[in-house]
C-alpha positions, 0 to 999 in steps of 0.5 A: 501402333496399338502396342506401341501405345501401350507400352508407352502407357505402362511406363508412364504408369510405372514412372508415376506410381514410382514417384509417387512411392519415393521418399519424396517430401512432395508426396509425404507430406505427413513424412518429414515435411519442410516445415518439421523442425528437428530438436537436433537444432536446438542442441549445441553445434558439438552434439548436433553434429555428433548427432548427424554424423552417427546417424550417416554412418548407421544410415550408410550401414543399413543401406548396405545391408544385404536383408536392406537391399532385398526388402520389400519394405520402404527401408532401403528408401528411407535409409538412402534418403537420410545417408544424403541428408545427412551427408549433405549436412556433415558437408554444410558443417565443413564449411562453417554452416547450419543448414536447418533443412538438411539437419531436420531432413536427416533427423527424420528420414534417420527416424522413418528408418529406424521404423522400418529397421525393427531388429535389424543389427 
C-alpha cells in the first residue's frame, strides 16, 4: 500500500512539473501571452501569410531535426508549438479568416524558437 502511494505520488509529481514546463500559455505568461498582438497583423493578407507559411515550414524543419529532438534545451517544445499554430493559421487562411490569436501565437512561438535555435542550420 505504502509503495503503491509512492508511486502514485511520483507521477503526479512528474505530471505537474511536466505541465508546468510545456509551451503552455497558462504558465508563461511573459512568453507569448493571449494579450501580445504580433506586428504580422498589421501587415497586408499577402505577406502576413507569407510570413506564416515560412515560418511552419522552418518550424516543421527544426523540429525534425535529429540535434532538435536530442536537445535539452526547450527548442524542440517552442518548435512543435509554433509548427501547430502556424499550421492552424495557414488552415484559418483556407477558408477565408484572420485568426488574430493564431497568427500572434505563431509569430512568438516561431521567435521563442529561434532563441533556442542559435546556429542551427
Amino acid at each position: 500500500m505504502l509503495l503503491r502511494t509512492l508511486v502514485l505520488a511520483a507521477g503526479a509529481a512528474l505530471l505537474t512539473s511536466a505541465s508546468v514546463n510545456a509551451a503552455d500559455m497558462a504558465y508563461n505568461p511573459g512568453y507569448c501571452g493571449v494579450m501580445v498582438r504580433s506586428p504580422l497583423l498589421d501587415q497586408p493578407i499577402a505577406t502576413m501569410r507569407q510570413a506564416v507559411d515560412e515560418r511552419y515550414e522552418r518550424s516543421v524543419q527544426v523540429a525534425e531535426m535529429t540535434p532538435t529532438i536530442y536537445n535539452t534545451s526547450p527548442r524542440f517544445v517552442w518548435a512543435s508549438e509554433a509548427k501547430v499554430a502556424c499550421g492552424m493559421a495557414i488552415g484559418f487562411f483556407g477558408s477565408g479568416e484572420v485568426n488574430e490569436e493564431m497568427v500572434s501565437k505563431c509569430d512568438c512561438f516561431y521567435g521563442r524558437m529561434v532563441a533556442y535555435t542559435g546556429s542551427l542550420k
